[in-house]
N, C-alpha and C positions, 0 to 999 in steps of 0.2 A: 940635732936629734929630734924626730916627731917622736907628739906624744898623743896619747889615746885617752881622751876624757869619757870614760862611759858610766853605766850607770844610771845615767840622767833622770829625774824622775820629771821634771819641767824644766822645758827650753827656751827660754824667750829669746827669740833670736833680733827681732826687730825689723823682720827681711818682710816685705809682703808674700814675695813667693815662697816663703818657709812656714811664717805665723810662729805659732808657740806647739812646742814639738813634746810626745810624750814618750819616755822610752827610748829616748835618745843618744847621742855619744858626738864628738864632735874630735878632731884631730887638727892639734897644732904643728907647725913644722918651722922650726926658726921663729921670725916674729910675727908669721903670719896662722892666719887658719888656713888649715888646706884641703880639708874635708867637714860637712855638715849633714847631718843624717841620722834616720831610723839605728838603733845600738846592734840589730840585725844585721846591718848590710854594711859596720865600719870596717875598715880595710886594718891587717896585720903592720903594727908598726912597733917601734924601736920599745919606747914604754906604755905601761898601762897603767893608768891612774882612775879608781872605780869609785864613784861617789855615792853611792850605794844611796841612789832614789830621791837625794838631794837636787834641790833647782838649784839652774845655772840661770846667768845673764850677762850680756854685757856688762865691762866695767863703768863705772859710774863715769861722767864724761859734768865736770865740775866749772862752767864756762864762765865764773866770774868770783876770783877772789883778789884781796890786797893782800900778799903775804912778804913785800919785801917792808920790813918795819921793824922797828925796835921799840921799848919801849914798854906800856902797861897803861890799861885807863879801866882797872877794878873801879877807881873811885867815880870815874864816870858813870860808869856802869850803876853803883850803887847807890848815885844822888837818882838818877833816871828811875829807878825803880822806887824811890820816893818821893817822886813827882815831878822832879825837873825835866822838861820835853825835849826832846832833840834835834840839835841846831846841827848845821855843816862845820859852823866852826870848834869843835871840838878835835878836827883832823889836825889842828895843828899843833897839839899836844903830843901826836906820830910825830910830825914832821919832826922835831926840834929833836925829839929822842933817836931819830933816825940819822937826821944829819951829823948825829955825836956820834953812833956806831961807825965800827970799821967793817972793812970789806969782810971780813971774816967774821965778824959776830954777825952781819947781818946775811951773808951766804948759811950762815948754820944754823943761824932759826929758820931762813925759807924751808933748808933741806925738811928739818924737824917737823915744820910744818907739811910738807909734801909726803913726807913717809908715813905720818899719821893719819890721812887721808888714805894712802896706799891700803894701808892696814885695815880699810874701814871699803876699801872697792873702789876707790876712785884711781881710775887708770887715765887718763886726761884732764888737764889740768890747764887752767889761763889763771895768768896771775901780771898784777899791775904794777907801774910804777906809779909816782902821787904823793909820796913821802918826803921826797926832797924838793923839789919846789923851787931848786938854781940847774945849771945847768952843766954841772959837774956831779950834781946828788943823784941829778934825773938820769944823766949816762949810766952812771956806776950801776942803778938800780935795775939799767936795762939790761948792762951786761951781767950783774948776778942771773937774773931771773933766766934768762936766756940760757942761762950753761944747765938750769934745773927745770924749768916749765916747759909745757907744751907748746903753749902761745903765750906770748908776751904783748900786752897791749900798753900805751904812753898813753899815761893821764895824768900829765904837768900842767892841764887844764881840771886841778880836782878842787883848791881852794886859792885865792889869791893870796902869800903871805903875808902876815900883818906887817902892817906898815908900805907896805907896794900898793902904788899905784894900777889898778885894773886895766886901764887899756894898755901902761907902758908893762904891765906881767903877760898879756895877751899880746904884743910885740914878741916879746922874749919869744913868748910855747910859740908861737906861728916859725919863728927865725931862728936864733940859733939853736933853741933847745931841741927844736924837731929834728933839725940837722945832726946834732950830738945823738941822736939818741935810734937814728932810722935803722943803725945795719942792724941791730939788735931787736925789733919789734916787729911785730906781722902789723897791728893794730894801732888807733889812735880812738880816745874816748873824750870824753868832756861831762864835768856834774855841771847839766843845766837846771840851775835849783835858784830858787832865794837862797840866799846867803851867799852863793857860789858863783854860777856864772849865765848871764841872760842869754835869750837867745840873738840876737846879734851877735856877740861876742864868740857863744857856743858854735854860733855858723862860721865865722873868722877864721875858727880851731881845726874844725873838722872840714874845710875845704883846704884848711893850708896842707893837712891831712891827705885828702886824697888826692891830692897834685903833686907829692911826692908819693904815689901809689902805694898810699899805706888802707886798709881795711875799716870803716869806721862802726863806731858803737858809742851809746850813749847814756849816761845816766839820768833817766827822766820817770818824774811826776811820781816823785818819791813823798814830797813833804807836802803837796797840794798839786791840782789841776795845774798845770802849764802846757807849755812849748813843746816837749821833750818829745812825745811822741810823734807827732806832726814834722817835727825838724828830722826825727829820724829818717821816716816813711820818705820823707820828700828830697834826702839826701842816697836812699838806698842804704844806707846802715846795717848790717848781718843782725843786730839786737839792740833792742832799745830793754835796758832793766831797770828794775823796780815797776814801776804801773800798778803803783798801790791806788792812786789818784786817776781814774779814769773817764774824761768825757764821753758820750755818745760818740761822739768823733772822731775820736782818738780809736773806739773799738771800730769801729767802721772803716778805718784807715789801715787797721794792724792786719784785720781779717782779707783784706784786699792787696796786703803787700806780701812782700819776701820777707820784712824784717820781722824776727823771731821776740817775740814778748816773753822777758827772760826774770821768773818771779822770783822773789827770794825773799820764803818765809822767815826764815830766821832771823830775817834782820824785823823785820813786820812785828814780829815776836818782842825780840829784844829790844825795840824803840817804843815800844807797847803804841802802834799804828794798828790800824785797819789792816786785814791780811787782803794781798791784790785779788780781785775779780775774775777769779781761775775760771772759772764757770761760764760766765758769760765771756771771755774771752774763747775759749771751748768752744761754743753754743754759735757763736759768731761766724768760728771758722777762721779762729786766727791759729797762728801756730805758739805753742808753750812752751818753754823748758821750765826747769826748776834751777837753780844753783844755790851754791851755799853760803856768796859774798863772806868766805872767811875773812876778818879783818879785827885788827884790837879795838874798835869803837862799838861797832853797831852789830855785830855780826861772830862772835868769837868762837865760832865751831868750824868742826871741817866734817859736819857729820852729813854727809849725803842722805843717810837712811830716815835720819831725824826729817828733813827737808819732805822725804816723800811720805813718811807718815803724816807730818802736818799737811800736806796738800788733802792728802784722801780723807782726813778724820776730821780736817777744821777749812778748808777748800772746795771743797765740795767735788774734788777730782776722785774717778774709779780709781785703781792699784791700776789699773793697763796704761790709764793716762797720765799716772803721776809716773811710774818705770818707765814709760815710755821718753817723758817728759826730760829726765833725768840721766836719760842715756842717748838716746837717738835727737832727741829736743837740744839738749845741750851742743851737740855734733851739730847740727842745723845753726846754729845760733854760732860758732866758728865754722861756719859751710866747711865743713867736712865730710867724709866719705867713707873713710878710712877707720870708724871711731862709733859708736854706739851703737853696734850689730855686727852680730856673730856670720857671717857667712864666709864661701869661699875667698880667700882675697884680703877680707879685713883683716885689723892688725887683732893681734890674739890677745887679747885683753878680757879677759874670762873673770867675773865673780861668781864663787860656789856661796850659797846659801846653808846655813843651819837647820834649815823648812824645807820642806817638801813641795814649796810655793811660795812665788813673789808676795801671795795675797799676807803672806805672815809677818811684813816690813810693815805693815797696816796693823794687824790683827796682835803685835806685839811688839806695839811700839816700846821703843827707849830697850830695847833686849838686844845685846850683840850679835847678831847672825851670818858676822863673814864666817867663814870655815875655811876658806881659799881664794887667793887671788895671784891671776899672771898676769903681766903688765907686758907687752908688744914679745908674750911667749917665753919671759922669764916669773919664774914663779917670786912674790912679795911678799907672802901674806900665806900659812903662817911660816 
């Protein structure tokens, strides 16, 4: 059954040939859009749904969280906020509590986690495996995520577990765990960090990676300057995230490539780091998203909106570059198409606004402003 969104008082469509529409209306059909346009010229269909002068925009498009986990690390959290700095090896405190859950506690915290999100605008969604760390943990994790997420990326390259040997655990993720775990994943990632995984080893990962033609992405230059970005650029990688840590050359590289520089305040926040070099990445001419790295460590929101108010108010990114960021940046960084713009074609994943304007996810921050959301043309939210 099409539906009639009219009303519109602002359009962000994210299409170059559309722009941001005033007076608008736009019509879903199944799970697609099937018409975009002036609220004048929308065509008579089945229902009519009037937002009465409310902005719309694309659904949030959320390109890097951990939510297959179990577990809790409040006390993490609360040493970190009194001084203690943060290290990679904290992930293994998931781990352990992840490898004890079963298939069914940990399918129904991702759900929980995924529909709170929903509720919040985020209609696309990548989420990781990283928790289990054998390769029976790392399967199961891929086959949860896969029946619930959008994209699913392997990162059995996220910390070495204690007590294994590095190169004989970098055996493993190249051999059999890749193999366990490919019908289930679009993606392969790697934390090339101190504490985690160098870049030699990082390189080991992500070429055993794209030789079973999986999609690569990386976690780099999180906790200081390194490898991470360079390894990405030089591998073709869809996103390299974090780039809280950024060389001259590392921005000169990202502004020059395809791979999409994928920031995530909240974790910047929550690790109390340096927030990434939005700006100059911007200014460069690299390409940005925003994501929300939900996860139980470092990162423990799934608040899209939070994410784009801190770009604009402490980033030094406009509202057009952090919503852009956040919806069509995210899509870019999972090269999609399909996903962060409203136009003919795309999939219908529509968030309505409480404001009259994106500019108000800035202008009042931390204030709930979903009002509605449809995810590929079913409605979520409320």
């Amino acid at each position: 059954m099409a539906v009639l969104i009219t009303g519109i008082g602002e359009l962000t469509t994210n299409d170059p040939a559309l722009g941001r529409l005033s007076d608008a209306a736009l019509v879903l059909d199944g799970s697609r859009v099937a018409w975009v346009g002036p609220a004048a010229g929308a065509p008579d269909v089945d229902e009519r749904v009037d937002v009465d002068g409310r902005a719309v925009l694309p659904g949030w498009v959320d390109s890097h969280t951990h939510l297959v986990f179990a577990g809790d690390r409040t006390a993490e959290f609360e040493a970190r906020m009194a001084g203690k700095p943060y290290t990679a090896g904290g992930i293994a405190t998931t781990v352990a509590a992840t490898r004890e859950a079963s298939d069914d506690q940990l399918a129904a915290n991702l759900r929980r986690h995924v529909d709170e999100a929903a509720r919040q605008g985020t209609t696309c969604l990548e989420t990781k495996t990283g928790y289990g760390l054998t390769v029976a943990d790392e399967a199961r994790s891929a086959r949860i995520a896969a029946e619930v997420a959008d994209e699913v990326t392997f990162l059995g390259a996220h910390l070495v577990p204690p007590g294994a040997d590095a190169e004989s655990y970098v055996d493993l993720v190249c051999g059999e765990m890749l193999d366990a775990v490919a019908e289930s994943v679009r993606w392969a990632d790697v934390f090339c960090e101190t504490g985690a995984f160098d870049e030699a080893r990082s390189a080991r990962v992500l070429k055993a990676a794209a030789e079973r033609g999986l999609g690569l992405r990386v976690h780099g230059n999180q906790l200081g300057e390194g490898p991470g970005v360079r390894l990405a650029v030089e591998l073709g990688a869809a996103s390299v995230d974090h780039c809280t840590y950024l060389a001259d050359s590392d921005v000169e590289a990202l502004a020059a490539a395809e791979t999409v520089a994928t920031l995530l305040p909240a974790c910047d926040l929550s690790t109390r780091q340096p927030l990434a070099p939005a700006r100059r990445l911007l200014d460069a001419g690299a390409t940005v998203a925003l994501a929300s790295n939900a996860n139980p460590g470092s990162s423990y929101t799934t608040s899209m909106a939070f994410c784009v108010a801190t770009a604009v108010l402490q980033m030094r990114m406009t509202v057009e570059e952090a919503v852009w960021a956040a919806t069509a940046g995210g899509a870019k960084a999972l090269r999609r198409e399909d996903v962060g713009v409203l136009r003919a074609g795309s999939r219908a994943d529509v968030h309505v606004l409480e404001a009259p304007s994106v500019t108000h996810l800035a202008y009042r921050p931390g204030v709930p402003l979903t009002r509605a959301v449809w995810r590929a043309g079913v409605r979520v939210a409320p």
